[in-house]
C-alpha positions in Angstrom: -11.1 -26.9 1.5 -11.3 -28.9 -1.3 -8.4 -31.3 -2.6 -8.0 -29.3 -6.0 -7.9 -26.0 -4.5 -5.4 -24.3 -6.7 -5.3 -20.8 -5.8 -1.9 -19.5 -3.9 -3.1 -16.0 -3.6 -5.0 -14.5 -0.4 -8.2 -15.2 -0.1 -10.7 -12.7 2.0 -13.7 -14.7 3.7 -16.5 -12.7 5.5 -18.8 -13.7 8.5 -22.0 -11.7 8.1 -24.2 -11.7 11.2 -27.9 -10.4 10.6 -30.7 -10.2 13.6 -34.3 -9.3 13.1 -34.3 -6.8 15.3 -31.6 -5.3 14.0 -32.3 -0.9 14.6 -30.3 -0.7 11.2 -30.8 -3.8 8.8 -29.2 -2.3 5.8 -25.9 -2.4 8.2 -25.2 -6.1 9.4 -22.3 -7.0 11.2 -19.2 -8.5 9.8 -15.9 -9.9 10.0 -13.1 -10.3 7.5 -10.1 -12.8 7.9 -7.2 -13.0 5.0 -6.0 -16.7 4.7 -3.8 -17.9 2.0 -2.4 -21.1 0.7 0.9 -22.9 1.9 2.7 -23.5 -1.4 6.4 -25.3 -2.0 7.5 -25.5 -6.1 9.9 -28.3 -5.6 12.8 -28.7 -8.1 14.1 -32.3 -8.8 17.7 -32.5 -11.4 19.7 -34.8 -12.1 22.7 -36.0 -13.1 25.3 -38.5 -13.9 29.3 -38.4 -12.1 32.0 -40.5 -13.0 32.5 -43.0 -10.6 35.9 -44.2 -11.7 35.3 -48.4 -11.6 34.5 -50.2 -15.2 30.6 -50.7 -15.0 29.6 -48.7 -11.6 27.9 -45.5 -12.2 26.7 -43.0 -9.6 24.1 -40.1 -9.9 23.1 -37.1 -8.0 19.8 -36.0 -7.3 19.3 -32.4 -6.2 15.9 -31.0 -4.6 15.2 -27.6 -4.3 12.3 -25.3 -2.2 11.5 -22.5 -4.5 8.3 -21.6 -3.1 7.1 -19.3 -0.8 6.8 -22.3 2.5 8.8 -25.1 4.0 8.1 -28.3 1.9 6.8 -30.7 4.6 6.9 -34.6 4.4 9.3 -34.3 1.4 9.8 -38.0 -0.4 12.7 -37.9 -3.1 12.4 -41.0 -5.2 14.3 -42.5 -8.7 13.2 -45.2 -10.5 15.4 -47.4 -11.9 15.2 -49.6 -14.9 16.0 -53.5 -14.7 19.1 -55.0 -15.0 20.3 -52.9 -12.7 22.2 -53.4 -9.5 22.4 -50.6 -6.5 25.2 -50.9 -4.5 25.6 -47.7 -1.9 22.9 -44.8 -0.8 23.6 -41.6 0.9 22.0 -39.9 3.5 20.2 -42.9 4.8 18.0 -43.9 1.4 16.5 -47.4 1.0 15.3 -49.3 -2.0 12.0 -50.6 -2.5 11.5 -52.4 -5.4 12.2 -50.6 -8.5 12.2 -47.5 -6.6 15.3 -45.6 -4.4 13.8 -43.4 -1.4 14.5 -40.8 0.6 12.2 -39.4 3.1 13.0 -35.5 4.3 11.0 -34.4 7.1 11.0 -30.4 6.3 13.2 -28.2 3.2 13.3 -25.1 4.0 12.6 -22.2 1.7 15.6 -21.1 -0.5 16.9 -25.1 1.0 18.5 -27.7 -1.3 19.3 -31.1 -0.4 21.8 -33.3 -3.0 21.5 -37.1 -2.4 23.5 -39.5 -4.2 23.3 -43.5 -5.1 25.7 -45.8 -7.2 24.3 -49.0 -9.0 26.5 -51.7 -11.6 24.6 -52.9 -15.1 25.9 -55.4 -16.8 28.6 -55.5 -19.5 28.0 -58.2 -20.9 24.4 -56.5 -22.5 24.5 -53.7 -24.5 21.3 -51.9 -23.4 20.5 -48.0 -22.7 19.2 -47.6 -18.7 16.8 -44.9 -18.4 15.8 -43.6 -14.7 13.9 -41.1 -13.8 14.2 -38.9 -10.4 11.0 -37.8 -8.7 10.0 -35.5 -5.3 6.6 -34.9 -3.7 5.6 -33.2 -0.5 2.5 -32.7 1.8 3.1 -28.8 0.7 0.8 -27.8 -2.5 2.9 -27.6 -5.8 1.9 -24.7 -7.9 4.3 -26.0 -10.5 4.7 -29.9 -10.6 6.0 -30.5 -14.1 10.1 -29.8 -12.5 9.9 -32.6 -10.1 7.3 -35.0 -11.1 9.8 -36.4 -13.7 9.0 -35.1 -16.6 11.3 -32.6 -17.2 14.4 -33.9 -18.8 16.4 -32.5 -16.1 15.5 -35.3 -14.1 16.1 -37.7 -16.4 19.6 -39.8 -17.2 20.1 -42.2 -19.9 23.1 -44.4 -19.6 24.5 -46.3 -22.6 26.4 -49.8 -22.2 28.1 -50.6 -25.2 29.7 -54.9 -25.5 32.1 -55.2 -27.7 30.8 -58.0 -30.0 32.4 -62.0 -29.6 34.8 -63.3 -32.4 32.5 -65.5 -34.8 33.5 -68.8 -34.7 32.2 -69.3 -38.1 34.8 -69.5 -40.9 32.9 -66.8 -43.0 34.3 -63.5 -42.9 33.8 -61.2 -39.3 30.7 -58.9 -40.1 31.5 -55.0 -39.9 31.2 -54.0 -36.1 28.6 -51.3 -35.2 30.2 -47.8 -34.1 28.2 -45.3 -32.6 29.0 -42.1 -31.6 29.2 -41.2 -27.5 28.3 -37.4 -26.8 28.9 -35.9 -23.2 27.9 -32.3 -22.6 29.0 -30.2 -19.7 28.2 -26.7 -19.1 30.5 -24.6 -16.8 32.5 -21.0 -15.8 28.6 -19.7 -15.3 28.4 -16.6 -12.9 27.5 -17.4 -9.9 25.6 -13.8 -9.5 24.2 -11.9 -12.0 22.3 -8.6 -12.6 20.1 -6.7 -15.1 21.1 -5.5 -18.4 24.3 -7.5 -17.7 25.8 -9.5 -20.3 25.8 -13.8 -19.0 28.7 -16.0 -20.6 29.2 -20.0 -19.5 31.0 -22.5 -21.2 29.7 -25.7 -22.7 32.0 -28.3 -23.4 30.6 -31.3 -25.8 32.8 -34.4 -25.7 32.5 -37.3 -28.5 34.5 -40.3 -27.0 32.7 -43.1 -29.3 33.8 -44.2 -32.5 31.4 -42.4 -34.9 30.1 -38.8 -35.8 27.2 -37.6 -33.4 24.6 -36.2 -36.0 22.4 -33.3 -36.4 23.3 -32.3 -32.8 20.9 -29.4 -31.8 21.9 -27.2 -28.5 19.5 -24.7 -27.0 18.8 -23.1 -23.6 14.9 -22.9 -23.6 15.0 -21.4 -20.3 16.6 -18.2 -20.8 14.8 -17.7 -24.2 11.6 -18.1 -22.4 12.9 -15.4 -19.7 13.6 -13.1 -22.5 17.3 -12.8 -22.1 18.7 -11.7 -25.8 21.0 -14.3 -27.0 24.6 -13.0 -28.3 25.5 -14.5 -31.9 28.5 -16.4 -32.1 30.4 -18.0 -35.2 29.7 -21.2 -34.0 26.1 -20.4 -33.3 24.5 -17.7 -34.8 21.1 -18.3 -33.0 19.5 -20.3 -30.9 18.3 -23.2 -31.1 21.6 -24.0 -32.6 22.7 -26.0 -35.3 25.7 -27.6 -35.1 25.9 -30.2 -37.7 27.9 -33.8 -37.3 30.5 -33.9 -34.4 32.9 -36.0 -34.9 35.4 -37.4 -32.0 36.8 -35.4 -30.4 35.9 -32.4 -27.6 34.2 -28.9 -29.2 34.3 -26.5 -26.3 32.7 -22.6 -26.9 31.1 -20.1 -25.0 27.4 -18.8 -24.7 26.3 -14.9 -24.1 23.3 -13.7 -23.3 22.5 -10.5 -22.4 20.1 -10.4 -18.6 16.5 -8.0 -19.7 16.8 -4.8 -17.8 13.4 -5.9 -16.6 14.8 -9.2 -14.8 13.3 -8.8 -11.0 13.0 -12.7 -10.1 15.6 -12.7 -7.4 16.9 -16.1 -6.0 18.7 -19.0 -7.3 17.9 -19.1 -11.1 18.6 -22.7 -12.3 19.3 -22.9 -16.0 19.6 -26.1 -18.3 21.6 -26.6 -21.7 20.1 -29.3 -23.8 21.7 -30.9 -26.4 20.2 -33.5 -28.8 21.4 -36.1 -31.7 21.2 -39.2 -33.6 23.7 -41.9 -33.1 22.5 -43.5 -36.9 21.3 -41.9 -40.1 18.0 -44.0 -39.2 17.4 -43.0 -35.4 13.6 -42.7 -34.6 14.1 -41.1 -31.4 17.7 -38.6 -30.9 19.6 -38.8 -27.5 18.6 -36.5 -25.4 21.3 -34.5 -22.8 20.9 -32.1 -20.3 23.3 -29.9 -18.2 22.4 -27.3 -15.5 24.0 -24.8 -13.9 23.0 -21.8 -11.1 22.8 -18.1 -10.5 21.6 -15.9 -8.1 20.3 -12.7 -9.1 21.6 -10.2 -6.2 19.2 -7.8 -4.3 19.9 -4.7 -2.7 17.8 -1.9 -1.3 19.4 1.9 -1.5 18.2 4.5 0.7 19.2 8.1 -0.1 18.0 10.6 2.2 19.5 14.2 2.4 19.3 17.2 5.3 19.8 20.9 4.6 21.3 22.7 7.2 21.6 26.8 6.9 24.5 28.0 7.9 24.0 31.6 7.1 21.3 33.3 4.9 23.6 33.2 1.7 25.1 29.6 2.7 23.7 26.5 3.3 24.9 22.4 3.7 22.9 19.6 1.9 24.0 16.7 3.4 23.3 12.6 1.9 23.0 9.5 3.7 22.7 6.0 1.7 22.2 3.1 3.3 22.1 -0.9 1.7 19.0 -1.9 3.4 19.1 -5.4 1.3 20.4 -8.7 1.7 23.0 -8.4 -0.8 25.7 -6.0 -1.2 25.6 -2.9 -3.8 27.9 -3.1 -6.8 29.2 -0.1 -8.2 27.0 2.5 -6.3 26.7 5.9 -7.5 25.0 8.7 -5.2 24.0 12.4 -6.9 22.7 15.3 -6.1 21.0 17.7 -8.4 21.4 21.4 -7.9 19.0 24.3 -9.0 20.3 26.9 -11.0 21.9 30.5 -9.1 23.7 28.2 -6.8 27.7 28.8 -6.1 29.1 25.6 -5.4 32.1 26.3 -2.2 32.5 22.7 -1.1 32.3 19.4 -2.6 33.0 16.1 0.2 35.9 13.8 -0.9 35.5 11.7 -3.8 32.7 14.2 -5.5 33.3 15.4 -8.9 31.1 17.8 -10.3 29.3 17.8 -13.9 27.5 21.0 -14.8 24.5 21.0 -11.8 25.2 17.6 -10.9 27.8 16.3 -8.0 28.1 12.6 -8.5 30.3 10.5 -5.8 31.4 7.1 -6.8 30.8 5.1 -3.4 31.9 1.1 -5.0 30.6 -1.4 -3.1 27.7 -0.9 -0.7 27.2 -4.1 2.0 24.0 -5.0 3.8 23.4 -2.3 6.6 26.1 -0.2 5.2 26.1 3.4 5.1 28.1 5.9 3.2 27.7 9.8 3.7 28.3 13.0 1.4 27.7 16.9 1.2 28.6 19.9 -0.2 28.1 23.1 0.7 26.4 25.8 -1.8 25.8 29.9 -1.9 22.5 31.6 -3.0 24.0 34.7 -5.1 20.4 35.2 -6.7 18.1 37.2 -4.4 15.5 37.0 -7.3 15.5 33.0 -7.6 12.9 32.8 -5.1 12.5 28.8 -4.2 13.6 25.5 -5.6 14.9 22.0 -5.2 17.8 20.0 -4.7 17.3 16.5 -5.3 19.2 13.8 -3.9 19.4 10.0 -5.4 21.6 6.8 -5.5 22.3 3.8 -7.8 24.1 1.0 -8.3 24.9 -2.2 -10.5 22.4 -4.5 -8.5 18.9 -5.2 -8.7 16.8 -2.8 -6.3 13.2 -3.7 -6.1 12.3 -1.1 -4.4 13.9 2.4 -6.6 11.3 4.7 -4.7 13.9 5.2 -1.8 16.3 6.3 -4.1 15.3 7.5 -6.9 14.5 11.6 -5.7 10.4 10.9 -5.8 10.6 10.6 -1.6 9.9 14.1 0.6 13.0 13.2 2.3 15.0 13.2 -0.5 14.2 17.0 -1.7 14.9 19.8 0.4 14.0 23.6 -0.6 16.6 25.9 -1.8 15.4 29.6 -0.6 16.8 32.4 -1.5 17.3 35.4 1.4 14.1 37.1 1.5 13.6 41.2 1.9 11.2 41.2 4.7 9.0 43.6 3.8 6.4 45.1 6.6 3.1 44.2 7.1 0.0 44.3 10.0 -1.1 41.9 12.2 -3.9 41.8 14.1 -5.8 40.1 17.1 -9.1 39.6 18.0 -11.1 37.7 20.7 -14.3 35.9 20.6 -15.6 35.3 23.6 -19.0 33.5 24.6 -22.0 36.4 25.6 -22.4 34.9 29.3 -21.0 32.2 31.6 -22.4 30.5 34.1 -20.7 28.6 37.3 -20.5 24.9 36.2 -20.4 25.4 32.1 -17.7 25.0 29.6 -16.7 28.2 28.3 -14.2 28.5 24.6 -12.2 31.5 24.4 -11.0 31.6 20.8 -8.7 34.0 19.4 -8.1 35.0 15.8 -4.7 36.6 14.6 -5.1 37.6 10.6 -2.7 39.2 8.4 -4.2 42.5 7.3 -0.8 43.9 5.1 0.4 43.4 2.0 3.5 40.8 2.5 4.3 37.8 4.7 3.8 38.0 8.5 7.5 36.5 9.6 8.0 34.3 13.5 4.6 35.0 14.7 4.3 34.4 18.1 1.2 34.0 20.2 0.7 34.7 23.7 -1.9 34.6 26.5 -2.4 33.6 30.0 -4.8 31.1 31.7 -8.0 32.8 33.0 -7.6 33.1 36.7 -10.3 31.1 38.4 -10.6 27.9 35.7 -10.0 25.1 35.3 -8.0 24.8 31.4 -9.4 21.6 29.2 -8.4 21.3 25.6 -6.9 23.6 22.7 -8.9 23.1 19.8 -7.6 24.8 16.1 -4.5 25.6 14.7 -1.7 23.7 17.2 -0.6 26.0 19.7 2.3 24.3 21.6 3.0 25.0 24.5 -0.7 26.3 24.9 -1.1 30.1 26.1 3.0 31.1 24.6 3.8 29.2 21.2 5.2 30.0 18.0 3.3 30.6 15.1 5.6 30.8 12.5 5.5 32.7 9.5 1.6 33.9 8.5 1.2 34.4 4.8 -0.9 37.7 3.7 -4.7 37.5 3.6 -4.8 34.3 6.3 -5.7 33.6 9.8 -4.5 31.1 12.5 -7.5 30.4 15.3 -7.0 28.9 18.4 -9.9 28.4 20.4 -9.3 27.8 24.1 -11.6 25.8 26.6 -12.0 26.1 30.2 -14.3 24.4 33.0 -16.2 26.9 35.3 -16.2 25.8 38.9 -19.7 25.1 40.2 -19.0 27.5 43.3 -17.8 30.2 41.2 -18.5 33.4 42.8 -16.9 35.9 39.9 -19.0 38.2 38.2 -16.9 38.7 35.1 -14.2 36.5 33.2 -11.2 39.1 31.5 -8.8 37.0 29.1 -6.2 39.1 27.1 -4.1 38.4 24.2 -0.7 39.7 22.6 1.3 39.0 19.3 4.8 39.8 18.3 6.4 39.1 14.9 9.6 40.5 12.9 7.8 42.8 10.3 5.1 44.4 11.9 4.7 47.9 11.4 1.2 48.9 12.9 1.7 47.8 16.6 -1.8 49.2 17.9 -3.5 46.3 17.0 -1.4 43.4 18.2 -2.5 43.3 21.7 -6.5 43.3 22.8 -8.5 42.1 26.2 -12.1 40.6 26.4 -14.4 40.5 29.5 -17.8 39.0 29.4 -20.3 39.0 32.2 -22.0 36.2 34.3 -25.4 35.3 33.1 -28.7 36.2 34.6 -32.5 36.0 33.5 -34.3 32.8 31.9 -33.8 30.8 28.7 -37.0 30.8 26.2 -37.8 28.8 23.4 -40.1 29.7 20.5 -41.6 26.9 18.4 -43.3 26.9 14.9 -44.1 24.4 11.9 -45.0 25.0 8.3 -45.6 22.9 5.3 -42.6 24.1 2.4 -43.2 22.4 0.0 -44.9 19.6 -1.7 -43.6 17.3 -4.8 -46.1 15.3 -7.0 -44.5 13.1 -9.6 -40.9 14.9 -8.1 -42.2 18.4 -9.3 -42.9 20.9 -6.7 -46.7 21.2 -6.4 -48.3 24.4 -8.5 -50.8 27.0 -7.0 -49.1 27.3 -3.6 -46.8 29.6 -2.7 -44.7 28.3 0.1 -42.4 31.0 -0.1 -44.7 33.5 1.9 -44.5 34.8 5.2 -47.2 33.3 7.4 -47.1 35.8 10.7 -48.6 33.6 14.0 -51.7 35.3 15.7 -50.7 37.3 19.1 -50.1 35.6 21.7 -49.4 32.1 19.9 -46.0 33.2 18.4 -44.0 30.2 20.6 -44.0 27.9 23.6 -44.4 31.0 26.1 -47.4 32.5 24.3 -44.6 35.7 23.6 -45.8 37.6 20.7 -42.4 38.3 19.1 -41.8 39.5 15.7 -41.0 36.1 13.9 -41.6 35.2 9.8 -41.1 32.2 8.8 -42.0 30.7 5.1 -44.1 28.0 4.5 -48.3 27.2 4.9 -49.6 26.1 8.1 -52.6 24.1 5.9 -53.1 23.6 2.0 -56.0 25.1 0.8 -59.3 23.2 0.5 -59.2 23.7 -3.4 -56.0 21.8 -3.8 -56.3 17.6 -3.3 -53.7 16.0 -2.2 -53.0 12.5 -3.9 -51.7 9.3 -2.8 -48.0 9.2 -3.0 -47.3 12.9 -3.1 -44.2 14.3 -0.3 -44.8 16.6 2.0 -41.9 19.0 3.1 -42.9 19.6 6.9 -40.1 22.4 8.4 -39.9 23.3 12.6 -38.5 26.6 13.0 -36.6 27.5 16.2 -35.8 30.4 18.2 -33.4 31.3 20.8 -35.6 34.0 22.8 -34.8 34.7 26.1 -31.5 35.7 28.5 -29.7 33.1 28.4 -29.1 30.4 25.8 -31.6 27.6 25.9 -29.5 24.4 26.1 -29.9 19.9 25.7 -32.9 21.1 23.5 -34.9 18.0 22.8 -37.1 18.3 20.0 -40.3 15.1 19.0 -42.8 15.2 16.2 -45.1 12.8 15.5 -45.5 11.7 11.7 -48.7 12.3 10.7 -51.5 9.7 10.1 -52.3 8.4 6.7 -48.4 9.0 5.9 -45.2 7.3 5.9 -42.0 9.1 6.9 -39.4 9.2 4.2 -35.9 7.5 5.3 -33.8 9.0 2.5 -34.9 12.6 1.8 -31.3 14.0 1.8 -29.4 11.0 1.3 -29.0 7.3 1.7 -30.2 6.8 5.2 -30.8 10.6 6.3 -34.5 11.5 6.9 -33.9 14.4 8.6 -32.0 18.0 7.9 -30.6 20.5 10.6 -30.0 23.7 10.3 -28.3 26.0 12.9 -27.0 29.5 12.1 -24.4 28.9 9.3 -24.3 24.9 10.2 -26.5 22.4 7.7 -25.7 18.9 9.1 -27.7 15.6 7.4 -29.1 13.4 10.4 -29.5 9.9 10.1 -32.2 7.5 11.0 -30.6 5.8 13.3 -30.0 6.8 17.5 -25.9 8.3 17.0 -26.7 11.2 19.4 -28.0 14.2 17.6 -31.0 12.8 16.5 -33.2 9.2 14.9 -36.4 8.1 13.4 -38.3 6.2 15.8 -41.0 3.4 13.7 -44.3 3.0 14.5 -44.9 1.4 17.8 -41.9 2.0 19.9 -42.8 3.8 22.7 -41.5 7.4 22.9 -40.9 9.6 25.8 -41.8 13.5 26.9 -41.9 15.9 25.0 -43.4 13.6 22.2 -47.4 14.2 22.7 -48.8 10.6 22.3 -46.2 7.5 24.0 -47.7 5.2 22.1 -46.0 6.1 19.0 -48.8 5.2 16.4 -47.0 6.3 13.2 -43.6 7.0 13.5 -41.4 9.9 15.1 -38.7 12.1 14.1 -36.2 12.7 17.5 -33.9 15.7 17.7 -31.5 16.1 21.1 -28.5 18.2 22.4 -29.4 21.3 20.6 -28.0 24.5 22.5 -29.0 27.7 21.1 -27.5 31.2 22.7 -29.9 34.2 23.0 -30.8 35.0 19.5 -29.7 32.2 17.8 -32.3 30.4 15.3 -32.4 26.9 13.4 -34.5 24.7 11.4 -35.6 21.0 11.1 -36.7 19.7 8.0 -38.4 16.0 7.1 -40.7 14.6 5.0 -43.7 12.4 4.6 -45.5 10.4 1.7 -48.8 10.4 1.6 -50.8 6.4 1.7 
């Protein structure tokens, strides 16, 4: 990877394999793997304590994970300026040179790690001692400007001030220099904090020198940036904020801000006050301060879910669940349920008040994993209301970042109110289709078809038949029938069917001459019983299978227009004796040309429609019907005549399925060259063949296969 690789997001990489003898080349074989980057933002304040001791100063550092990995190999540096002396440093730090170190093996995400050091300058100098505190890790950094040093954060400016010597000259003592000395300190922030919520902290600016501080400018860049609305004050109207000369003394005043109802950043939100002035009329550069405090935006995850139990027709229970499925607890949670119109309220659960349609219960404070539960219990007195919804939902104070759990969108969360229905009558009916024949060693399907023939809604339909004596039950194919041969229905809406189709296994040594299979069906409001119960028998097959054969030319396209003169939509009779594989002379007529007439020419490029027709002649059905045509010469078959990658089309009875070139087990293209097996006439496969397999077609039946060719 290279070393500026940026990106944090995932990143999809495929492995494409291609072979050259691939059977489908447009379809190589790949894999996909999802990797992503390991990223650590590392946050590096700092800031200056009193240590108590004339001329001994002590700072803190603080280092914070806020990415989305540990931070590994963490180094936490500060560089201090000369002149000065270190005297102590925690947590096991060394000094190199200009520079303090501290080497943390792993920080955690969410992990913060405070170090601290205390150094002496000298008195006797007036100077200003500015060091800077650093942090770096073997983790990418999406964000390095808040702990490479240049954020003022991490910078601390200390001021030594020496009173000046008496002058031993006679002349007069020259007017001392006095310079103002400002300290700012921000505190009483929340230590949580929500959307939409107002945020107030205190900043206390203390001027212990012996002059005005001028032009001091305060701001919070931060939380402008983050959109939260600043609160006018008398001492600051807006922000930034003027506030003139301070003279000595301590100013201390409070700063509001009001969260955006769009805040969704949870996590420890660090937030700086900076404060800036001149010490002289003529400063080039102002003193810079900086103060930081933290916050943690809360998050917790409501999930409202309600049941409806009926207690009578006319009465029924809706009851809630809410559950904190978040890290952090639920301030001020409100759960509601909305009621349709028509509805007699009987019973509201403790604490719920009631406002027009709406039951709202106060449920306070929601911890992690917590549930609370609610109901109330309604009466239907409009007959005519017909069906609507009650909806449940939840809220609360803290920030939920994920409101489709609570909010009355989910399935689980609206329940049908139904109003006691009139059952009025109506007819249901079943029927059995059963196959023509059986044979000893088939698969048979038995299905059975129960269709509302009233005028109103079929109520607790049930459905009931018993295993064929003899065979061996497989699979239940259909609308679910469970348990298979007795099951309930339910209610069957007028003008629709259920079908359940039912298959069984023939025994090879089967000596039956018959299978009988009988069916009943009972519901509420049925008031023509003659049709509800019926009984099949089908007999054991005898005679031969026969298969009839025929091609045609349908059609051919010149420039993609259908080719003039010919009509392909006649009826071309075969002579006697030819009509099929058998030489039966059956009445048969299918459409299409068996040649085009000598005065037409075909041209280069034209397609030609070729169409094999198939019929189902004899006893029994013809079945694993394999079906090979050799594309003629002087023509090239046409992969895509009914779609990307489907040469071929199928036709059987009602059924049109697309086949595809390639061998998935109802039929394939074979190129030139590859040998082909029976019934295909020539194994040497000069020009190309179409393949069709596992046809079964019952006595009667009939089908089609279409492809095309382009002329060379």
């Amino acid at each position: 990877m290279p070393p500026n690789y940026t990106n944090i997001g995932p990143i999809d990489h495929t492995t494409t394999l291609t072979y050259t003898n691939n059977p489908n080349p447009d379809q190589p074989i790949q894999g996909v793997v999802e990797t992503r980057l390991l990223n650590a933002d590392l946050i590096t304040t700092k800031t200056k304590l009193e240590s108590g001791t004339l001329g001994e100063y002590t700072y803190q550092i603080k280092t914070y994970n806020n990415g989305n990995d540990p931070a590994v190999n963490v180094r936490i540096t500060d560089e201090i300026p000369a002149g000065v002396t270190v005297l102590n440093i925690s947590h096991g730090g060394r000094q190199e040179g200009n520079l303090i170190i501290w080497d943390v093996p792993n920080l955690e995400v969410g992990e913060q790690f405070a170090r601290l050091f205390t150094v002496t300058l000298r008195l006797d100098t007036p100077g200003v001692y500015t060091n800077i505190a650093r942090s770096t890790s073997d983790t990418f950094d999406p964000n390095s400007s808040n702990n490479d040093g240049s954020s003022s954060s991490a910078v601390v400016t200390t001021e030594v001030v020496v009173e000046p010597d008496p002058d031993p000259d006679p002349d007069p003592d020259p007017d001392p220099v006095v310079l103002p000395k400002l300290n700012l300190i921000a505190k009483d922030g929340p230590e949580r904090f929500n959307p939409g919520q107002l945020f107030t902290y205190t900043v206390v600016l203390d001027n212990d020198g012996d002059a005005d501080a001028l032009n001091v400018m305060l701001d919070n860049p931060l939380f402008r940036s983050l959109g939260f609305e600043f609160q006018p004050s008398d001492i600051c109207p807006t922000l930034p904020c003027s506030l003139g000369n301070l003279p000595r003394g301590t100013k201390t005043f409070p700063l509001t801000f009001r969260v955006p109802d769009t805040y969704n950043n949870p996590g420890i939100l660090t937030y700086p006050t900076v404060v800036n002035y001149n010490q002289t009329p003529n400063d080039a550069q102002p003193m810079n301060l900086n103060a930081s405090l933290a916050a943690t935006l809360p998050v917790a995850d409501l999930e409202t879910n309600m049941d409806r139990v009926e207690l009578t027709p006319n009465e029924q229970k809706l009851k809630l669940n809410t559950t904190n499925l978040g890290k952090d607890a639920a301030e001020n949670v409100n759960v509601v349920v909305e009621l349709p119109d028509g509805l007699e309220v009987l019973e509201i659960s403790s604490g719920g008040q009631r406002v027009g349609n709406t039951i709202v219960w106060p449920a306070g404070e929601l911890l992690p994993n917590q549930s609370v539960e609610h109901y109330v219990r309604v009466a239907i007195n409009d007959p005519e209301a017909g069906e609507s919804f009650a909806v449940a939902r939840s809220s609360s104070d803290t920030f939920d970042p994920n409101p489709s759990n609570n909010n009355g969108t989910q399935d689980n969360a609206r329940k049908p109110i139904t109003s006691p229905v009139v059952q009025e009558p109506t007819d249901v009916a079943v029927e059995i289709i059963p196959p023509p024949t059986f044979r000893p060693g088939e698969i048979v399907p038995f299905t059975y078809v129960i269709s509302n023939l009233g005028q109103a809604l079929g109520r607790n339909l049930r459905f009931k038949t018993t295993p064929i004596p003899g065979l061996q039950f497989l699979r239940q194919e259909g609308d679910d029938c469970t348990p298979v041969f007795d099951c309930d229905l339910g209610d069957l809406p007028l003008g629709e069917s259920r079908k359940i189709t039912i298959f069984y296994q023939v025994p090879e040594d089967f000596t039956g001459t018959s299978l009988e299979t009988s069916a009943t069906v009972t519901l509420d409001n049925d008031q023509n019983l003659t049709n509800n119960e019926v009984s099949r028998s089908i007999p054991l097959q005898t005679g031969e299978p026969n298969l009839e054969l025929l091609k045609r030319i349908t059609n051919v396209w010149r420039n993609g227009v259908s080719l003039g003169g010919i009509n392909f939509e006649q009826v071309v009779s075969p002579p006697p004796g030819t009509n099929g594989t058998n030489g039966a002379a059956t009445p048969w007529q299918p459409v299409g040309v068996i040649t085009i007439p000598p005065s037409m020419t075909l041209e280069s490029g034209d397609v030609i429609e070729y169409t094999l027709y198939l019929r189902s002649s004899g006893a029994v059905a013809v079945e694993n019907v394999q079906v090979c045509d050799l594309i003629p010469n002087q023509t090239t078959f046409v992969r895509d005549s009914f779609g990307a990658g489907q040469g071929m089309r199928l036709v059987l009875g009602d059924e049109v399925r697309l086949l595809s070139n390639g061998a998935d087990g109802d039929g394939r293209y074979i190129a030139p060259l590859n040998p082909v097996a029976a019934p295909c006439q020539n194994p040497n496969n000069p020009n190309g063949a179409i393949w069709v397999e596992g046809l079964t077609l019952e006595p009667g039946a009939t089908g089609t296969i279409q492809f095309r060719v382009r002329l060379d």
